[in-house]
C-alpha positions as CSV (number, residue, x, y, z in Angstrom):
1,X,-35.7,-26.5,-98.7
2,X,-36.1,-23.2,-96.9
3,X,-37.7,-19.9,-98.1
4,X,-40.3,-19.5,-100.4
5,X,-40.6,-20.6,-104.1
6,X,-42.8,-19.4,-106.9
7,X,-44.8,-21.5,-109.2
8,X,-48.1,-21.8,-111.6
9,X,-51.5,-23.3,-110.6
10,X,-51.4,-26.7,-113.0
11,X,-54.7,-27.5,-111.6
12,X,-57.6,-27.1,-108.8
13,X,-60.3,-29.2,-107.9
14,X,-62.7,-26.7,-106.1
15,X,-65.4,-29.4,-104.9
16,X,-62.4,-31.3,-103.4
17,X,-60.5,-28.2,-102.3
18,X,-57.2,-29.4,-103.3
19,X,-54.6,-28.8,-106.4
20,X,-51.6,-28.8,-107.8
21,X,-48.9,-26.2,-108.8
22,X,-45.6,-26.3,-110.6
23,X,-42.3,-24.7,-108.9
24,X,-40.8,-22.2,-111.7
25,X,-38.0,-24.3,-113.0
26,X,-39.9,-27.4,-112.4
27,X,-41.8,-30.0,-114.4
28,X,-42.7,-31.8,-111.2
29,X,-46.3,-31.2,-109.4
30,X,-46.6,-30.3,-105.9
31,X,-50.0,-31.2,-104.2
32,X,-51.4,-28.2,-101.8
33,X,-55.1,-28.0,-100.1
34,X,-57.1,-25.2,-100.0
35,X,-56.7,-24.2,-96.2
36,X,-53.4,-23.4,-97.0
37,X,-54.1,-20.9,-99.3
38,X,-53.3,-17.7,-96.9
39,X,-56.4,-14.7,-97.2
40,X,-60.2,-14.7,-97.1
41,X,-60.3,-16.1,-100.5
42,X,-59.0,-20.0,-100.8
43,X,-59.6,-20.6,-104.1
44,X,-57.5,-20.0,-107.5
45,X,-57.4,-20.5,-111.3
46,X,-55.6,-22.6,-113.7
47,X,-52.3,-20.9,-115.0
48,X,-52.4,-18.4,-112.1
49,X,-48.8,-17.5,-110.3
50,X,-48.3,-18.0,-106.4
51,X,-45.6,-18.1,-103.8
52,X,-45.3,-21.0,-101.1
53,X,-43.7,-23.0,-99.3
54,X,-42.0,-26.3,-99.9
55,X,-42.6,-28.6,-97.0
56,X,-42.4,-32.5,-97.0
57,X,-45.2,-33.7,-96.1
58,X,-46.9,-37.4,-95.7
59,X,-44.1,-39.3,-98.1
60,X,-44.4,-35.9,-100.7
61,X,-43.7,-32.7,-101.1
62,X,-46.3,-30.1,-100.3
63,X,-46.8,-26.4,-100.8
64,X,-47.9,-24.7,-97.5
65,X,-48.5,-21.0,-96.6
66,X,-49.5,-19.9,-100.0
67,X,-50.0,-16.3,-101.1
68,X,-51.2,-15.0,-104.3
């Protein structure tokens, strides 16, 4: 997949610094870590819209270069 897609927080696990979000169009969760949250602030809410990235990663899809 090339470009980037939009999508909703589903959920983030701030201790862990990992979550998931859900492509618009989508039913299927994508996993994403913190560090690739672009910005001085790496952390975001439940619900809250994003752009990314859709890269596979280790045997899943991931969501890389993130931007709120």
């Amino acid at each position: 997949m090339e470009g980037r897609s939009a999508g909703f927080v589903q959920s983030f696990n701030r201790l862990g610094g990992y979550g998931f979000v859900v492509p618009v169009g989508s039913e299927e969760q994508v996993y994403f870590s913190a560090e690739d949250i672009e910005g001085e602030e790496r952390t975001v809410s439940e619900g809250q819209q994003l752009s990314f990235v859709l890269v596979l990663g280790e045997g899943r899809f991931e969501a890389k270069e993130i931007r709120l």
